[in-house]
Biopython code that builds the backbone (N, CA, C, O; Angstrom):
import numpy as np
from Bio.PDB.StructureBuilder import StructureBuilder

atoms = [
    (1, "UNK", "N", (142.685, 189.536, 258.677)),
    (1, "UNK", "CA", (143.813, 189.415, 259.578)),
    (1, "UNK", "C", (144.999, 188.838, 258.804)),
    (1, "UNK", "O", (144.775, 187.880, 258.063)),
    (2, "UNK", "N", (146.172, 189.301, 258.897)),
    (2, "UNK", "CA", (147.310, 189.117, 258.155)),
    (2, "UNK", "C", (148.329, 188.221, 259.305)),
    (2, "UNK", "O", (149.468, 188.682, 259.388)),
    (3, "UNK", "N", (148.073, 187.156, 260.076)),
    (3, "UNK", "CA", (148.905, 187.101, 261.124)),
    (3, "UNK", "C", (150.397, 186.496, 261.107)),
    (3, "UNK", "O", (151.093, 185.982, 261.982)),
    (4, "UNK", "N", (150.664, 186.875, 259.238)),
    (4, "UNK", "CA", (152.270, 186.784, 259.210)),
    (4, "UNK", "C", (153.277, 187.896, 259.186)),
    (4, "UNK", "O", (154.489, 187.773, 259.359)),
    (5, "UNK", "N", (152.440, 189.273, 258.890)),
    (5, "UNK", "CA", (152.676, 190.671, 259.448)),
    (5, "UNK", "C", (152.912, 190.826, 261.440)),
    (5, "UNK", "O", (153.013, 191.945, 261.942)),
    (6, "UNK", "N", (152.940, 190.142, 261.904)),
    (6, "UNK", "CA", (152.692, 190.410, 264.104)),
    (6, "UNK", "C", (153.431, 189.494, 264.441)),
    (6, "UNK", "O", (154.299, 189.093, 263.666)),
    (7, "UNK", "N", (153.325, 189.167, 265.183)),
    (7, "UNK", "CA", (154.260, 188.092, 266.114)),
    (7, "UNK", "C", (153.488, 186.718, 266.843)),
    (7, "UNK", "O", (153.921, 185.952, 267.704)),
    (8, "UNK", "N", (152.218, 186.742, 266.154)),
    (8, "UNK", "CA", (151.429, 186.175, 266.671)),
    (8, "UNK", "C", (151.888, 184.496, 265.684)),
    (8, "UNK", "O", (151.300, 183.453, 265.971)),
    (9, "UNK", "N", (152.581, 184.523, 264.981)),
    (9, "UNK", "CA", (152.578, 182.829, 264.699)),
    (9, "UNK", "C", (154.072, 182.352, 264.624)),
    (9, "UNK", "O", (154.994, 182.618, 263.852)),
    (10, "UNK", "N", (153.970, 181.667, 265.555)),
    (10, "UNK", "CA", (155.118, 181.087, 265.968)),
    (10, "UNK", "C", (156.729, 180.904, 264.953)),
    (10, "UNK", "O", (156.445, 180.251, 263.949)),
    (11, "UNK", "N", (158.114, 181.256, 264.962)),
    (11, "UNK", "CA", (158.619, 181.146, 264.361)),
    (11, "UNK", "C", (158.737, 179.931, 263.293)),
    (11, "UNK", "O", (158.818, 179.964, 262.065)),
    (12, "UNK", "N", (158.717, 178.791, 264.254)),
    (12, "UNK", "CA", (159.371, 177.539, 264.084)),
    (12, "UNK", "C", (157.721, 176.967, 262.702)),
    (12, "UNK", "O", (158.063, 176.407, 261.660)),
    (13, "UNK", "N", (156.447, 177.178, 262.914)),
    (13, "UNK", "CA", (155.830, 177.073, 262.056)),
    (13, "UNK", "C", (155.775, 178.395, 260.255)),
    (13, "UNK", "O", (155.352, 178.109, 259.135)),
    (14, "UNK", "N", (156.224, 179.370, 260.624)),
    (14, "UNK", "CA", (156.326, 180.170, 259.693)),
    (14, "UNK", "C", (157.698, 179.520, 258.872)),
    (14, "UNK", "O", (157.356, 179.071, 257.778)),
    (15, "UNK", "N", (158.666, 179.421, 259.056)),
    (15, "UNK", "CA", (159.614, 178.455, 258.629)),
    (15, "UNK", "C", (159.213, 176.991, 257.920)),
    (15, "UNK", "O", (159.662, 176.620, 256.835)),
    (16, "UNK", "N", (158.450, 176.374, 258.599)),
    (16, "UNK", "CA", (158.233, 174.968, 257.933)),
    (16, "UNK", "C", (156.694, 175.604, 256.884)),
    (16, "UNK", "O", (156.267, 175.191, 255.806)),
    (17, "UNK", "N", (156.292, 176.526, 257.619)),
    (17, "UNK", "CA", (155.296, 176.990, 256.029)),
    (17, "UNK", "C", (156.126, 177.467, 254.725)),
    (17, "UNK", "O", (155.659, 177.309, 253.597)),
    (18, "UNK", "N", (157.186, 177.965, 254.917)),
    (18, "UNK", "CA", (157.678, 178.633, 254.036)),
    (18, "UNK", "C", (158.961, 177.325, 253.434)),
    (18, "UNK", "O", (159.912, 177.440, 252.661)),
    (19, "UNK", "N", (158.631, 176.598, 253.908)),
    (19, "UNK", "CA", (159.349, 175.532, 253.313)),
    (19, "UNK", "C", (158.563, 174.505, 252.369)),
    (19, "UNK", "O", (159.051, 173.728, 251.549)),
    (20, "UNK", "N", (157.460, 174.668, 252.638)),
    (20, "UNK", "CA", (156.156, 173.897, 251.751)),
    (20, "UNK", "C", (155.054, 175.272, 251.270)),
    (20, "UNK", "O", (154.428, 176.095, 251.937)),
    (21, "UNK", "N", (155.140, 175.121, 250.358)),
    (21, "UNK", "CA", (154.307, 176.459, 249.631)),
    (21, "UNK", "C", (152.654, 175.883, 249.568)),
    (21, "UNK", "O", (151.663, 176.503, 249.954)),
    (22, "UNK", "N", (152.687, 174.795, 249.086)),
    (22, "UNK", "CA", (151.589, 174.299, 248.868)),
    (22, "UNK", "C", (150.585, 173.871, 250.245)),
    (22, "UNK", "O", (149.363, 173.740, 250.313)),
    (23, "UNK", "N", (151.818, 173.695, 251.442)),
    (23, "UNK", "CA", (150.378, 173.815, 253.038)),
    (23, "UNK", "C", (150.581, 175.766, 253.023)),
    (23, "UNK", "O", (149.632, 176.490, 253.323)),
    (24, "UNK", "N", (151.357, 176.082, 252.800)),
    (24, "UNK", "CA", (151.350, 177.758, 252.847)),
    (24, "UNK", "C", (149.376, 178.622, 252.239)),
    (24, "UNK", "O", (148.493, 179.425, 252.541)),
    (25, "UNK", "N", (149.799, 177.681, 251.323)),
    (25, "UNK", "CA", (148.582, 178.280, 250.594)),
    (25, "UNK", "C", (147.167, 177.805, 251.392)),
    (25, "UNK", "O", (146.271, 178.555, 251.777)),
    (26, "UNK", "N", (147.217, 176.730, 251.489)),
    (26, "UNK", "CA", (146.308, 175.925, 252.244)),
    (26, "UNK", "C", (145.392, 176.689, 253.742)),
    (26, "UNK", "O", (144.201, 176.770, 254.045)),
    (27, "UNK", "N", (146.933, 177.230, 254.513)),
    (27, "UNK", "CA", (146.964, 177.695, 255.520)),
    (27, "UNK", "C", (146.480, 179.156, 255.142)),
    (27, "UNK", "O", (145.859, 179.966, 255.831)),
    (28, "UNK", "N", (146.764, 179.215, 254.353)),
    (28, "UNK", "CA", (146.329, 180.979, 253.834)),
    (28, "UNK", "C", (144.531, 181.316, 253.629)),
    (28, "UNK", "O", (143.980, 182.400, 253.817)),
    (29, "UNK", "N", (144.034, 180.315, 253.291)),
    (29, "UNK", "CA", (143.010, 179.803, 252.857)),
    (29, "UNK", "C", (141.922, 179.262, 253.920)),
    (29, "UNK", "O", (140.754, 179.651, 253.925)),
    (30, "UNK", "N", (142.437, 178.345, 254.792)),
    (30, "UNK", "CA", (141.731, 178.865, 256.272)),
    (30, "UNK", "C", (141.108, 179.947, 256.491)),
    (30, "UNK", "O", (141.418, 181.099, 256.187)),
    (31, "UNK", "N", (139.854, 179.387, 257.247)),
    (31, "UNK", "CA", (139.256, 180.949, 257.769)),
    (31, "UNK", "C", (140.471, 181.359, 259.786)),
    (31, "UNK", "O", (141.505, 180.959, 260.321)),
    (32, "UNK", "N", (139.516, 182.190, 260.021)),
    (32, "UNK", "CA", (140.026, 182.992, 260.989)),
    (32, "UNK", "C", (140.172, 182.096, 262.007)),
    (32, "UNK", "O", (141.329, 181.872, 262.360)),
    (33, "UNK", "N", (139.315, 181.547, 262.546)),
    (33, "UNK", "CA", (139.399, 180.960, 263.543)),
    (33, "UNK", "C", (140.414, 179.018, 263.342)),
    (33, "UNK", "O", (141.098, 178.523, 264.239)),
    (34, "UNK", "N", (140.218, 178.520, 262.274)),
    (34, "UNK", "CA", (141.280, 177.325, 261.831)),
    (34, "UNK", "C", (142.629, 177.832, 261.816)),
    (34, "UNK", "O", (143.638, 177.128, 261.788)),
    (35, "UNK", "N", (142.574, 179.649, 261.846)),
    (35, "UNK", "CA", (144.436, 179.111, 261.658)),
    (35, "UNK", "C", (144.485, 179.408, 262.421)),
    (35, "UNK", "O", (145.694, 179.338, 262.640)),
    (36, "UNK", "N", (143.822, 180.000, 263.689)),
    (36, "UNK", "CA", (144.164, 180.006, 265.307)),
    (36, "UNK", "C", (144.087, 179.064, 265.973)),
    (36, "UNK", "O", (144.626, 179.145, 267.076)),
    (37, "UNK", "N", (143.482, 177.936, 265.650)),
    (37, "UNK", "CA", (143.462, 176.676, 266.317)),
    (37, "UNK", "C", (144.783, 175.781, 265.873)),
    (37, "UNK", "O", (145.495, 175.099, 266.610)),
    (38, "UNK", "N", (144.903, 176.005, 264.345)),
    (38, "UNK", "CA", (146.426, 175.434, 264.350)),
    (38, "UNK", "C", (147.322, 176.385, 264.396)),
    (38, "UNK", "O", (148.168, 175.809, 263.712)),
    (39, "UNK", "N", (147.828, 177.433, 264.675)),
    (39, "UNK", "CA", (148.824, 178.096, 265.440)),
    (39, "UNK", "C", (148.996, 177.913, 266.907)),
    (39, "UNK", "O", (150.047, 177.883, 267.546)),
    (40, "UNK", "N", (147.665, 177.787, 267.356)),
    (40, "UNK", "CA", (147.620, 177.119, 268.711)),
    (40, "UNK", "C", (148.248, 175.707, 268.895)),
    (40, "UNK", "O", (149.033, 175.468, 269.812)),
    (41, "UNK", "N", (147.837, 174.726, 267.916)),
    (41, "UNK", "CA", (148.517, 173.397, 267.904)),
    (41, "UNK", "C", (150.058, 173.462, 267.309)),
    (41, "UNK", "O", (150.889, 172.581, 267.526)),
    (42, "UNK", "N", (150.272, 174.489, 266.628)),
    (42, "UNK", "CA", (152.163, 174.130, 266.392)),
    (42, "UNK", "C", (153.005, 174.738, 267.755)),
    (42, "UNK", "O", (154.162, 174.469, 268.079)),
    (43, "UNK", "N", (151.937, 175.743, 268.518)),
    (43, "UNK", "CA", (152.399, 176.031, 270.032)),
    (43, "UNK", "C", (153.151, 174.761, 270.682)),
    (43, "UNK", "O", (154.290, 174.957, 271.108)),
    (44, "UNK", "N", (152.529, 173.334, 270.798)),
    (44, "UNK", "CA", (152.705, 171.951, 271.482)),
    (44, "UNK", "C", (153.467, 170.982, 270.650)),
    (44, "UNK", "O", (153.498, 169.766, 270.838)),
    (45, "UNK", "N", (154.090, 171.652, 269.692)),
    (45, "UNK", "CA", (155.343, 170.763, 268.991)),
    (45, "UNK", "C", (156.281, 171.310, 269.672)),
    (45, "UNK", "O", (156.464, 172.389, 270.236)),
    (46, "UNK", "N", (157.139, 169.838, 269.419)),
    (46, "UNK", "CA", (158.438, 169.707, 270.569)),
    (46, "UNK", "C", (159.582, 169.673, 269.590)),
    (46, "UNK", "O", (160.684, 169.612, 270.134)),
    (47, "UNK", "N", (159.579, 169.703, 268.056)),
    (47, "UNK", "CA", (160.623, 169.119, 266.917)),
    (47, "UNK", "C", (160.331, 169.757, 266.145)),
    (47, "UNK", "O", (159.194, 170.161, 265.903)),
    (48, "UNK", "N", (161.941, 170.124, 265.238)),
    (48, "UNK", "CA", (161.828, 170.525, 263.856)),
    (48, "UNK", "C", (160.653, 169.503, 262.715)),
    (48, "UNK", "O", (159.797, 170.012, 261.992)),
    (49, "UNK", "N", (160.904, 168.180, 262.824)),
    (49, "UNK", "CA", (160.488, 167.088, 262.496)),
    (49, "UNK", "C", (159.034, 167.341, 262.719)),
    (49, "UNK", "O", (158.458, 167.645, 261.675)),
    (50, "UNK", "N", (158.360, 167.307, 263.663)),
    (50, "UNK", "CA", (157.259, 167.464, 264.058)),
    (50, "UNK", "C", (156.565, 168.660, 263.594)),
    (50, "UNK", "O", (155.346, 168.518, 263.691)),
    (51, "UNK", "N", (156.975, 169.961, 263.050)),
    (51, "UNK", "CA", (156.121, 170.693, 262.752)),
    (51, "UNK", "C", (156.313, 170.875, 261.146)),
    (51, "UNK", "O", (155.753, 171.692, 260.414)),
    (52, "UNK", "N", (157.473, 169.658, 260.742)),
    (52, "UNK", "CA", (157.444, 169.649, 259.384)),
    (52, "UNK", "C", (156.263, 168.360, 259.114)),
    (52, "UNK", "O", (156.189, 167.870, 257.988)),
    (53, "UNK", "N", (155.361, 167.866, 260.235)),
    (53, "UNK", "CA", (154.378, 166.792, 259.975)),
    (53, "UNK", "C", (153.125, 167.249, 260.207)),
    (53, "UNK", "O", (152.159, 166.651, 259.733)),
    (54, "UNK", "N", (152.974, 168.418, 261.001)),
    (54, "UNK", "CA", (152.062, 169.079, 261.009)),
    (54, "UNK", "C", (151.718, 170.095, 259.911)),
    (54, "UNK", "O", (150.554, 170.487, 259.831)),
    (55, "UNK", "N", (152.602, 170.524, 259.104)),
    (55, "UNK", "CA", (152.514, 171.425, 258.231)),
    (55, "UNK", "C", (152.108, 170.538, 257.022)),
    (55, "UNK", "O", (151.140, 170.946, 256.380)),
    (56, "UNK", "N", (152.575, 169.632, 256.700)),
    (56, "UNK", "CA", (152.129, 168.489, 255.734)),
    (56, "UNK", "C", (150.995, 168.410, 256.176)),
    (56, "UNK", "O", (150.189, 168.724, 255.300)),
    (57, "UNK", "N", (150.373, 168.058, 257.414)),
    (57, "UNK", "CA", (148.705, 167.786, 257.284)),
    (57, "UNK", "C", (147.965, 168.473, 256.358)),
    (57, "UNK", "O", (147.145, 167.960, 255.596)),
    (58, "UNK", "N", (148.280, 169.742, 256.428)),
    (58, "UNK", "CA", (147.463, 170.569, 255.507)),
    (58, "UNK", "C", (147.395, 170.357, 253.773)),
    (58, "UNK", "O", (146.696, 170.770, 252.848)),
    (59, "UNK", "N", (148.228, 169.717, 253.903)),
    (59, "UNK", "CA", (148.555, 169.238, 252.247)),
    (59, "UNK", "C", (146.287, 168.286, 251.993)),
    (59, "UNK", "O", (145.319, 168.387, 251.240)),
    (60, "UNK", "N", (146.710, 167.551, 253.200)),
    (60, "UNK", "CA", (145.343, 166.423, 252.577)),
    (60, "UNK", "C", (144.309, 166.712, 253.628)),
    (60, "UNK", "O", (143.637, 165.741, 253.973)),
    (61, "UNK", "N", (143.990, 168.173, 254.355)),
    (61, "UNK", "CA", (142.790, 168.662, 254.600)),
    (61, "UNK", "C", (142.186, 169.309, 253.819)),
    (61, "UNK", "O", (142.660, 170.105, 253.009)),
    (62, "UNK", "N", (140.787, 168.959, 254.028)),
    (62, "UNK", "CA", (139.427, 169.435, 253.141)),
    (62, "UNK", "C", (139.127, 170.515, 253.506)),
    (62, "UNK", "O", (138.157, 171.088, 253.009)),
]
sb = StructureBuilder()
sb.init_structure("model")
sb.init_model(0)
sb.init_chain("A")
sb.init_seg("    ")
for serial, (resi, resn, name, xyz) in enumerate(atoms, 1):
    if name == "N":
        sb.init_residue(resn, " ", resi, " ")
    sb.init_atom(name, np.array(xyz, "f"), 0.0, 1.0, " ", f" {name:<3s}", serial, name[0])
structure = sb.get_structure()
């Protein structure tokens, strides 16, 4: 599944991925179902700020 080809992941997180390469990759690297659970969770950010803190998480997940 390619879900940066569809419309399926939210603008405002494709932006703050593409602003950090290194959660980009991270996120790339996820299986199927983790990056639907966090595409689901950048759904419930309310801030630019905020999904530039969520996108950093991925920096120091295992």
């Amino acid at each position: 599944m390619n879900i940066f080809n569809n419309d399926e992941i939210p603008v405002g997180l494709s932006m703050a991925l593409a602003e950090n390469l290194y959660a980009m990759e991270r996120f790339g690297n996820l299986n199927e179902q983790q990056q639907q659970d966090f595409i689901q969770q950048s759904r419930n950010v309310g801030s630019k700020q905020e999904m530039r803190n969520l996108v950093s998480g991925l920096e120091t997940m295992r």
